[in-house]
PDB file with SEQRES, HELIX, SHEET and CRYST1 records, atoms N, CA, C and O in Angstrom:
SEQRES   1 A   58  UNK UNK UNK UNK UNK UNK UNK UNK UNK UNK UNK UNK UNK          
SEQRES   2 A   58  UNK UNK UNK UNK UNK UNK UNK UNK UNK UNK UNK UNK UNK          
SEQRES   3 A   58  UNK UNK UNK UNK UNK UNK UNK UNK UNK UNK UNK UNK UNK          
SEQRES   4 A   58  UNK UNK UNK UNK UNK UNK UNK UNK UNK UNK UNK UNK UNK          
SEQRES   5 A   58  UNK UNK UNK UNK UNK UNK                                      
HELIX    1 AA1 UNK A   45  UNK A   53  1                                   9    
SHEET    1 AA1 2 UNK A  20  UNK A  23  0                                        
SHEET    2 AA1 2 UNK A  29  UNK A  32 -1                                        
CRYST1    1.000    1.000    1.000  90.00  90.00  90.00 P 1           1          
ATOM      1  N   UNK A   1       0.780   1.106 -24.239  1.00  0.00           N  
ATOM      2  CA  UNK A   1       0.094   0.118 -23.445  1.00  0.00           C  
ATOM      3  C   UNK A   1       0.108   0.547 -21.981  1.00  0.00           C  
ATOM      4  O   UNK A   1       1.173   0.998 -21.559  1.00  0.00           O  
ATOM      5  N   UNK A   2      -0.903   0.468 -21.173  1.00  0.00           N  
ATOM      6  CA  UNK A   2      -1.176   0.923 -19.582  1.00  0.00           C  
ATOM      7  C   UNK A   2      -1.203  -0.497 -19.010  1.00  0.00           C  
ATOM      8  O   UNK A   2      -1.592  -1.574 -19.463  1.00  0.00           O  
ATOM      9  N   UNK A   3      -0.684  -0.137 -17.917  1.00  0.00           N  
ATOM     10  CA  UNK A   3      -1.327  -1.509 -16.823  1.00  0.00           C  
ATOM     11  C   UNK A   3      -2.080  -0.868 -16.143  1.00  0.00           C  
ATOM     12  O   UNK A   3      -1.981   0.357 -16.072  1.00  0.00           O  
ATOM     13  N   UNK A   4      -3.102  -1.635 -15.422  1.00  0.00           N  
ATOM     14  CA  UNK A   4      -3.757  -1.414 -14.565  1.00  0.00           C  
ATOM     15  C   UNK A   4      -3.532  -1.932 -12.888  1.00  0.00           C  
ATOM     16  O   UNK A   4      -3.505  -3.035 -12.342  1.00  0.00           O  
ATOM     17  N   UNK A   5      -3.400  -0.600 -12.443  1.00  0.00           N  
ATOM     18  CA  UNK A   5      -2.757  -0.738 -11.088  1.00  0.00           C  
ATOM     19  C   UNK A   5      -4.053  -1.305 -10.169  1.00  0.00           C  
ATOM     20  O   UNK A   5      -5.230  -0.945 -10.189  1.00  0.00           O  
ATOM     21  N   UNK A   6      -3.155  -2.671  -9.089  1.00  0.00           N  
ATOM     22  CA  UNK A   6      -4.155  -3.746  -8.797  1.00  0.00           C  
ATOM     23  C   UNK A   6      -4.033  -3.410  -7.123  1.00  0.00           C  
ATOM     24  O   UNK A   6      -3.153  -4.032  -6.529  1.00  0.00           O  
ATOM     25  N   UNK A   7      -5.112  -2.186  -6.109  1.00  0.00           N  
ATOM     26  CA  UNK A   7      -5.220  -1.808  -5.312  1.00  0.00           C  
ATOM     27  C   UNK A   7      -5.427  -3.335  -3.669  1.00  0.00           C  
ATOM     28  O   UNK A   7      -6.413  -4.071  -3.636  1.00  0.00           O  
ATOM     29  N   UNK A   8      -4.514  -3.399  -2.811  1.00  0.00           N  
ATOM     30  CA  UNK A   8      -5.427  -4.132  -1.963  1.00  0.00           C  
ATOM     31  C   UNK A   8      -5.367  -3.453  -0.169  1.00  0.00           C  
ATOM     32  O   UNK A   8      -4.651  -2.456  -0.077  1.00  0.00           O  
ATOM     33  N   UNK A   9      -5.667  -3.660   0.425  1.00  0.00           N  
ATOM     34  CA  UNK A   9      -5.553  -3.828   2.148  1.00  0.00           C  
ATOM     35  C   UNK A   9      -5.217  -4.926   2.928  1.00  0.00           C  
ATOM     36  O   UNK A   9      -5.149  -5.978   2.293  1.00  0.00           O  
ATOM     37  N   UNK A  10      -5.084  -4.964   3.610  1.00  0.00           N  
ATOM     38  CA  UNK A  10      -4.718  -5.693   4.903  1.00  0.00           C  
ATOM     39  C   UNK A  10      -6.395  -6.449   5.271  1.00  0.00           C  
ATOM     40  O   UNK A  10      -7.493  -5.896   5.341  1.00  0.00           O  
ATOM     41  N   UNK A  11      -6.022  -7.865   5.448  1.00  0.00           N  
ATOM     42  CA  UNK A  11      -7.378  -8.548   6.031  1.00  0.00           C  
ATOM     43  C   UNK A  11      -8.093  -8.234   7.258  1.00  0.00           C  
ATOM     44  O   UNK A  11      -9.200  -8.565   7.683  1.00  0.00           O  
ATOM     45  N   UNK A  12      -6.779  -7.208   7.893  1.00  0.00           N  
ATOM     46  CA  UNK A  12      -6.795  -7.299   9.150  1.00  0.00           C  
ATOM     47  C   UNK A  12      -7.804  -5.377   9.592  1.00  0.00           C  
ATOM     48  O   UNK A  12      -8.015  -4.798  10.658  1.00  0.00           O  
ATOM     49  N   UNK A  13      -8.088  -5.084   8.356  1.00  0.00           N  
ATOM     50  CA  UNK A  13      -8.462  -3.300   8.553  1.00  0.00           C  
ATOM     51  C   UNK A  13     -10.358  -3.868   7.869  1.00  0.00           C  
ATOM     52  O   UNK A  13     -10.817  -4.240   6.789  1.00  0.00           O  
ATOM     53  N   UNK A  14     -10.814  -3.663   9.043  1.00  0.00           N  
ATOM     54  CA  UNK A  14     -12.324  -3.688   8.600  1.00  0.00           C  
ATOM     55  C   UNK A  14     -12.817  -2.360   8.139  1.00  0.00           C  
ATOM     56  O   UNK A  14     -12.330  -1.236   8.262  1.00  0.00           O  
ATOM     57  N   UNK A  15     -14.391  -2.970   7.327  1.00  0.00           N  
ATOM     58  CA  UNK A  15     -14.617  -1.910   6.657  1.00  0.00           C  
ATOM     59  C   UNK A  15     -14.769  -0.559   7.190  1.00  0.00           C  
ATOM     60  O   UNK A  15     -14.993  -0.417   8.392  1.00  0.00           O  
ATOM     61  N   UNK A  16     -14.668   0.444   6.413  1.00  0.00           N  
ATOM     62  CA  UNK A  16     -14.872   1.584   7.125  1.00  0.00           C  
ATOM     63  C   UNK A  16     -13.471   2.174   8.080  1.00  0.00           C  
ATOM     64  O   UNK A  16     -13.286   3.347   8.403  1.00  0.00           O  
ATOM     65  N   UNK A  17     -12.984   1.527   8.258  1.00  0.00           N  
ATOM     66  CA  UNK A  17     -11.928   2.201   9.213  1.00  0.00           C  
ATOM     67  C   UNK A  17     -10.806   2.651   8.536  1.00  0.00           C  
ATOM     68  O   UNK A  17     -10.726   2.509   7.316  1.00  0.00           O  
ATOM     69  N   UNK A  18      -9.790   3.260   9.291  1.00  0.00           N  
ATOM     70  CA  UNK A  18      -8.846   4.392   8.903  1.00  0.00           C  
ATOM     71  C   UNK A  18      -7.512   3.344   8.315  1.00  0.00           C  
ATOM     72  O   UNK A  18      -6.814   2.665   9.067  1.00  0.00           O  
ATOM     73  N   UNK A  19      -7.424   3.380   7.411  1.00  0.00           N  
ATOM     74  CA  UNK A  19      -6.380   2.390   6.626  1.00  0.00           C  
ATOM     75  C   UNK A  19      -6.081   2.978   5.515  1.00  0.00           C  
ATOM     76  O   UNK A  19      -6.547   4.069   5.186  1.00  0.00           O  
ATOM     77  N   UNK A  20      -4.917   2.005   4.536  1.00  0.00           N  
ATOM     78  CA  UNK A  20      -4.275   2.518   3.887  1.00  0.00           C  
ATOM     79  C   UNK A  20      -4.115   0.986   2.527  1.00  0.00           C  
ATOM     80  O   UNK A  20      -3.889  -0.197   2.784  1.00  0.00           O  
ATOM     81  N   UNK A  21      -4.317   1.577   1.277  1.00  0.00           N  
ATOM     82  CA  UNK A  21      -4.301   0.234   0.048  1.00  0.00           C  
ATOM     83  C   UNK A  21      -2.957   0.728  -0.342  1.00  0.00           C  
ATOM     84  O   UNK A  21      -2.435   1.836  -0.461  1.00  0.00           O  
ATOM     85  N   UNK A  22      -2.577  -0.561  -0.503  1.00  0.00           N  
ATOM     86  CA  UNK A  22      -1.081  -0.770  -1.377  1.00  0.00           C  
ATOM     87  C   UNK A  22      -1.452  -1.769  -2.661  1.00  0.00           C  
ATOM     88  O   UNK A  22      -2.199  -2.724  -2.876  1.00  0.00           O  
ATOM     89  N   UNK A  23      -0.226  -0.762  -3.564  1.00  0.00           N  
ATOM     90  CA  UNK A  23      -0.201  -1.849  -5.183  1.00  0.00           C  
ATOM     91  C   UNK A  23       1.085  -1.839  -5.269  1.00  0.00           C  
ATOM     92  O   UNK A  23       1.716  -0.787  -5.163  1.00  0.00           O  
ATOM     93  N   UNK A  24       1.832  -3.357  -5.535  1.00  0.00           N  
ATOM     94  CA  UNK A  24       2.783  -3.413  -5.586  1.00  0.00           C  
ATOM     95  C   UNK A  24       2.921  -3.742  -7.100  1.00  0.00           C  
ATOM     96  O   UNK A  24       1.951  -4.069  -7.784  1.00  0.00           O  
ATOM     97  N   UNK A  25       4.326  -3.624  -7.632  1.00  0.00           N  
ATOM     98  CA  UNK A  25       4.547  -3.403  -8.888  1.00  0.00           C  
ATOM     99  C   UNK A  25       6.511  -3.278  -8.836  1.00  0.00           C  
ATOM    100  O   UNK A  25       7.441  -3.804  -8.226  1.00  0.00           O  
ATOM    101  N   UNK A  26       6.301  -2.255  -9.879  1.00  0.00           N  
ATOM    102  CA  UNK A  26       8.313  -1.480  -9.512  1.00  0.00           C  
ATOM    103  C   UNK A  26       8.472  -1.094  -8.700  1.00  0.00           C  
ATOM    104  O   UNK A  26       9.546  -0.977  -8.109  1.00  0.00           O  
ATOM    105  N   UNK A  27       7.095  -0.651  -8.295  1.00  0.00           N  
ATOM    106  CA  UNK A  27       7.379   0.632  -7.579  1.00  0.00           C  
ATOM    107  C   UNK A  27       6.514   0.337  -6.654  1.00  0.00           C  
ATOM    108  O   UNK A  27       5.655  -0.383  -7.164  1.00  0.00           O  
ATOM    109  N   UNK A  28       6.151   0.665  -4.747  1.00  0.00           N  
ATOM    110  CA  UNK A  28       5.189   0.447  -4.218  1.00  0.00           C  
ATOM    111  C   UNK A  28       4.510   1.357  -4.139  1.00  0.00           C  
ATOM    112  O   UNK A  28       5.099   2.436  -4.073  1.00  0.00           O  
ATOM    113  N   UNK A  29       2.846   1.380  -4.102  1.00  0.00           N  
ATOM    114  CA  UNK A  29       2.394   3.005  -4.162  1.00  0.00           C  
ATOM    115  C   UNK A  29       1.339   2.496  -2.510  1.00  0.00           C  
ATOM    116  O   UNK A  29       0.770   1.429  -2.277  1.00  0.00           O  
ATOM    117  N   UNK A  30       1.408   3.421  -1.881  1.00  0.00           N  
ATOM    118  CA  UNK A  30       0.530   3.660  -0.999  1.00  0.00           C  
ATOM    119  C   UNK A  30      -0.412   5.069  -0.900  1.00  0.00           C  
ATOM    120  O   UNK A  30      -0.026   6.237  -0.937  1.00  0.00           O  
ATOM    121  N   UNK A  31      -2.067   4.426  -0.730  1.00  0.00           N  
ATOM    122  CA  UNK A  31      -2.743   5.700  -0.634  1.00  0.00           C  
ATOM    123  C   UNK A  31      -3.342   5.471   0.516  1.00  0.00           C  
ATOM    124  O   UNK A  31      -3.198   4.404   1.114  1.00  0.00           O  
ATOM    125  N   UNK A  32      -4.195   6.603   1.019  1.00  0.00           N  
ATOM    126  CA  UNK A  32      -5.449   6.487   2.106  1.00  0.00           C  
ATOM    127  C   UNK A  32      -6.830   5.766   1.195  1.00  0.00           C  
ATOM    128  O   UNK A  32      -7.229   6.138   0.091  1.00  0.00           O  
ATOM    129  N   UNK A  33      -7.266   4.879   1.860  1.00  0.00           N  
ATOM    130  CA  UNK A  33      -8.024   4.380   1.436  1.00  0.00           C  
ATOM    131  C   UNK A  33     -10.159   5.110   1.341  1.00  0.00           C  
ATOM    132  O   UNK A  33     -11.120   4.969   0.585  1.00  0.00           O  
ATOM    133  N   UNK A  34      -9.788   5.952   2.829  1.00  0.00           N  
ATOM    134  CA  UNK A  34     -10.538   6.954   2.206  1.00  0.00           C  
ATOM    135  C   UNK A  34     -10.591   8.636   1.802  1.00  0.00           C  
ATOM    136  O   UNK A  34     -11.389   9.533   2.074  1.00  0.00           O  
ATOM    137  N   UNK A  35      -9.409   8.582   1.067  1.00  0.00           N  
ATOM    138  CA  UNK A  35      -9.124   9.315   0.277  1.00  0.00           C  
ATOM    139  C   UNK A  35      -8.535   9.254  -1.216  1.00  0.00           C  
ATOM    140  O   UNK A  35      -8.167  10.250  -1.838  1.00  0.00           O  
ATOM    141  N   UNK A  36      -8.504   8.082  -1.644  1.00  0.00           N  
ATOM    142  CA  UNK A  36      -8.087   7.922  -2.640  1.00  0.00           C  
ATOM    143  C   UNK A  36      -7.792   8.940  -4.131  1.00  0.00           C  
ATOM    144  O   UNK A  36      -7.000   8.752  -5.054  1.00  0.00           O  
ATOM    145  N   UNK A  37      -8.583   9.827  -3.942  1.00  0.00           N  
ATOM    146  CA  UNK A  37      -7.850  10.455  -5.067  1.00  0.00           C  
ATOM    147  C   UNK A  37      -6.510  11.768  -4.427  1.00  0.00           C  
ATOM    148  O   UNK A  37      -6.090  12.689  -5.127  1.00  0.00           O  
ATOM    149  N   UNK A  38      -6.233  11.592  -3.507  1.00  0.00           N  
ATOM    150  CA  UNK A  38      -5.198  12.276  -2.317  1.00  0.00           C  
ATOM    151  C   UNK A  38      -3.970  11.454  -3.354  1.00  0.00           C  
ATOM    152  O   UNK A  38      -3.911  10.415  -4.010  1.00  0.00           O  
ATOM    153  N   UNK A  39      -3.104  12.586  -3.047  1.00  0.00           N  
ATOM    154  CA  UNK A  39      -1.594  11.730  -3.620  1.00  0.00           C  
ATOM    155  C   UNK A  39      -1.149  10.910  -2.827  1.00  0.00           C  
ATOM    156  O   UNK A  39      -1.335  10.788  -1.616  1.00  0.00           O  
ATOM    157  N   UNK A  40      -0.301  10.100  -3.827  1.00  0.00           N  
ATOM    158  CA  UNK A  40       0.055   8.444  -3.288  1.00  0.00           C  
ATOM    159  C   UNK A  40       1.611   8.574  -2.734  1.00  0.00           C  
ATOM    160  O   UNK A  40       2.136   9.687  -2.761  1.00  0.00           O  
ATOM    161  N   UNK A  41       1.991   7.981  -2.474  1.00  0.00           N  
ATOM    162  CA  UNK A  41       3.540   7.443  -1.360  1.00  0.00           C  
ATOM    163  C   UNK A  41       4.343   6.792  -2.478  1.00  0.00           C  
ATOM    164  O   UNK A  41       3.934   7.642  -3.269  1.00  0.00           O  
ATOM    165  N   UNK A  42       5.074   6.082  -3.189  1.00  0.00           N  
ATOM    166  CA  UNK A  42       5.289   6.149  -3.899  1.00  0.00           C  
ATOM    167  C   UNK A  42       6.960   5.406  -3.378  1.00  0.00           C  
ATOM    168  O   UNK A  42       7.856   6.121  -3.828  1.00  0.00           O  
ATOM    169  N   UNK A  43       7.534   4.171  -2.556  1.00  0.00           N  
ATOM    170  CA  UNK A  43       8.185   3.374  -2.603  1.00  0.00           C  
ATOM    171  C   UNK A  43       9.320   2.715  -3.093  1.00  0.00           C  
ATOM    172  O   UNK A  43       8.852   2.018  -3.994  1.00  0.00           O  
ATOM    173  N   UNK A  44      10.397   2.531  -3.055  1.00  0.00           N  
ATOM    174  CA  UNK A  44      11.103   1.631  -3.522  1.00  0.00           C  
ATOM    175  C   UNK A  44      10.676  -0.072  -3.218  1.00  0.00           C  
ATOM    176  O   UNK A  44      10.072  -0.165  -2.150  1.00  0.00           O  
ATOM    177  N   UNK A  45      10.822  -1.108  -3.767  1.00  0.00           N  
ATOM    178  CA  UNK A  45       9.740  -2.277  -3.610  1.00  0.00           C  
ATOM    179  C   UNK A  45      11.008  -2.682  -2.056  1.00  0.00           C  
ATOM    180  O   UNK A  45      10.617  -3.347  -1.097  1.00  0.00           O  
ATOM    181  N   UNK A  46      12.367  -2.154  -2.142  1.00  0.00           N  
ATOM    182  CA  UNK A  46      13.277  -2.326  -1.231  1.00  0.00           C  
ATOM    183  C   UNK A  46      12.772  -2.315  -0.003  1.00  0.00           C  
ATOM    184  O   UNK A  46      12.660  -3.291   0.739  1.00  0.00           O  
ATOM    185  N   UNK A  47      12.369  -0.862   0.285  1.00  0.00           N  
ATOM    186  CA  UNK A  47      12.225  -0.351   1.681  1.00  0.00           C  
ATOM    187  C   UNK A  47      11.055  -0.858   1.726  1.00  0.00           C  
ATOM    188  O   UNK A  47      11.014  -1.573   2.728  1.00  0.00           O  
ATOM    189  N   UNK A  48       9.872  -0.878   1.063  1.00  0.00           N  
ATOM    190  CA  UNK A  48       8.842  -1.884   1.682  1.00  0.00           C  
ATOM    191  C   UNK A  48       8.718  -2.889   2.194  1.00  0.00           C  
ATOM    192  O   UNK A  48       7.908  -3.098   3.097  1.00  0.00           O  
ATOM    193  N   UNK A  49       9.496  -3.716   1.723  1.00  0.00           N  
ATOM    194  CA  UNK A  49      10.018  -5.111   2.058  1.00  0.00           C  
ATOM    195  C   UNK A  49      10.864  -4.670   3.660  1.00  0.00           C  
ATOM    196  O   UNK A  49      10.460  -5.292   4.642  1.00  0.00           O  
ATOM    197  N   UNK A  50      11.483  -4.101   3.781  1.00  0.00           N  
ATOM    198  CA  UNK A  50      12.189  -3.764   4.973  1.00  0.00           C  
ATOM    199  C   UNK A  50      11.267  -3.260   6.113  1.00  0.00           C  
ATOM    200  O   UNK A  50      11.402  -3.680   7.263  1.00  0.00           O  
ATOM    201  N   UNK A  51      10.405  -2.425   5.792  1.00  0.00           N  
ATOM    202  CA  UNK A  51       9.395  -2.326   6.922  1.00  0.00           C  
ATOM    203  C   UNK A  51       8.837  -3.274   6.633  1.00  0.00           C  
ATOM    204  O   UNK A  51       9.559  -4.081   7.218  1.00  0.00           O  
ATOM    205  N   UNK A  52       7.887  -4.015   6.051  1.00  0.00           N  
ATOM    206  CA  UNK A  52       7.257  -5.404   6.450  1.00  0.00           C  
ATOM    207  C   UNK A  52       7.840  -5.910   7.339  1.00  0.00           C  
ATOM    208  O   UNK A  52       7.328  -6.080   8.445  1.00  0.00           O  
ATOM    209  N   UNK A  53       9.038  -6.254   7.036  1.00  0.00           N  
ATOM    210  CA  UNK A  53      10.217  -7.550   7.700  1.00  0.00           C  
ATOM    211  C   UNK A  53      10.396  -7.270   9.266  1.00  0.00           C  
ATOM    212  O   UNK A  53      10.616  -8.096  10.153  1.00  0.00           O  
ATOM    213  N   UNK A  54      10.205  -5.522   9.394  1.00  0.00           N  
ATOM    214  CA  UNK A  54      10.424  -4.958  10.574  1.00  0.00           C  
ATOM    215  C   UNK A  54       9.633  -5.405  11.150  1.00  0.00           C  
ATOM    216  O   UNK A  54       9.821  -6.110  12.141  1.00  0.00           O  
ATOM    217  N   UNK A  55       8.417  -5.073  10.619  1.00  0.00           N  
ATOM    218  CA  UNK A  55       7.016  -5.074  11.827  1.00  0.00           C  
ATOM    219  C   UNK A  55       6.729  -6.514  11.679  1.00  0.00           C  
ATOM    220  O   UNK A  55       6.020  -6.724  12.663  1.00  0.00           O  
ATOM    221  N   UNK A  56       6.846  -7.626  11.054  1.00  0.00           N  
ATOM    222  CA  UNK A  56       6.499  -8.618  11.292  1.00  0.00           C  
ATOM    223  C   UNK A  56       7.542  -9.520  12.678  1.00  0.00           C  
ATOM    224  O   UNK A  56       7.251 -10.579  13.234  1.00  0.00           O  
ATOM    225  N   UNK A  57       8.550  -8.793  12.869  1.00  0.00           N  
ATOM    226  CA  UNK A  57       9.794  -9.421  13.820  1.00  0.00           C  
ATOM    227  C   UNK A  57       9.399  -8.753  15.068  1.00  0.00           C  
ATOM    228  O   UNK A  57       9.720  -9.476  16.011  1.00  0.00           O  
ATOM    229  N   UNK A  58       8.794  -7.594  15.485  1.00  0.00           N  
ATOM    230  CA  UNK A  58       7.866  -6.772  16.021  1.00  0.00           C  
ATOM    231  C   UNK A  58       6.913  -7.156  17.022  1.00  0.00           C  
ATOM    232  O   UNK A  58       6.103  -6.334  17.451  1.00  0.00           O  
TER     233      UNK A  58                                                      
END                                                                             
């Protein structure tokens, strides 16, 4: 059985511009959004949460 990994962005990155989609899961994966078939980043869901927390106190 596969899941299907559920890609999003930031509300805040309009179209076209230089950004980055995250799918969260076990694991967090980050890609370039225009590059997507470029290899992904690949997360602990830990340290994601820890930079969020950062930059939102920021």
């Amino acid at each position: 059985m596969t899941s299907e990994i559920t890609w999003h962005k930031s509300s805040y990155s309009p179209n076209g511009s230089n950004c980055v989609e995250v799918a969260e899961g076990p694991t967090t994966r980050i890609r370039d959004t225009q590059n997507r078939a470029q290899a992904q980043l690949n997360v602990p869901v830990s340290e994601w949460n820890a930079l969020l927390s950062t930059l939102r106190t920021n």
